[in-house]
N, C-alpha and C positions, 0 to 999 in steps of 0.2 A: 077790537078790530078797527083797522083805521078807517075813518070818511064811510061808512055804514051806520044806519041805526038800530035800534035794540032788535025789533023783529028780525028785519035783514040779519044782522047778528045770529039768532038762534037760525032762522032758515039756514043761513051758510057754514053754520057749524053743526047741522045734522048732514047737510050734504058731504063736508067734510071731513068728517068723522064715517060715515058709510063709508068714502073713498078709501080712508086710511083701513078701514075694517074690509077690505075688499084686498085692500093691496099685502097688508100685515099676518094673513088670512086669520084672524082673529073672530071671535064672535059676541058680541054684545047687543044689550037691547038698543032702543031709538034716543032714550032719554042718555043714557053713558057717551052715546057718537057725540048728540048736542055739546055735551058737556068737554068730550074731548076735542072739538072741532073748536068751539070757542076759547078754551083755555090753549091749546095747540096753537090758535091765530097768539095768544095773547104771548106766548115764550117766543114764539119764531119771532114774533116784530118786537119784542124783548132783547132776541139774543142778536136780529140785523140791527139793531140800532145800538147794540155794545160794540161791533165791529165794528162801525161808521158807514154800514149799508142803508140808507135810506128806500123802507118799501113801499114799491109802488101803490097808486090809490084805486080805487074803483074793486068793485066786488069780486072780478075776476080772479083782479091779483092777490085780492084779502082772503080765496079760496084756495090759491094753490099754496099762500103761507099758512094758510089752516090744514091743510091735507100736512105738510111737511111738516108742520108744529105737533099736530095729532100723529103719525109717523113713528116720529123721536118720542111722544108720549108714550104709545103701546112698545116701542121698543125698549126703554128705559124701567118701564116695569116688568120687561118679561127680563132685562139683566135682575133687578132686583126679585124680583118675586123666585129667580133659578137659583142666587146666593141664598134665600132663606131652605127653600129647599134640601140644598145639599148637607 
């Protein structure tokens, strides 16, 4: 996560990760959100800076690329987790 530190980090990636688990209607525990909030920030400002988007700094914005990062997380496994499946 950009211009945050490691606390702020985990706080803003259980927040973000509940959002994503809210919006995804998904269900997970506390520790999975963290984990998808943080990694979720870490693709989305991964994938804006493959594009040549530069993202914005302050926790606000580090959350709403964390909600979008976590998002594309839970949706990416539920394509793959529906291929193994079938």
């Amino acid at each position: 996560m950009e211009g945050v530190g490691w606390l702020m980090a985990i706080i803003l990636g259980a927040i973000a990760g509940w959002i994503a688990e809210q919006i995804m209607k998904s269900n997970m525990g506390l520790l999975m959100n963290i984990i998808l909030g943080i990694v979720g920030a870490l693709v989305m400002n991964a994938i804006l800076k493959a594009v040549g988007v530069i993202p914005p700094g302050g926790w606000i914005w580090q959350c709403v690329v964390a909600v979008a990062g976590a998002c594309l997380l839970i949706f990416l496994w539920r394509v793959i987790a529906g291929r193994r499946a079938a």
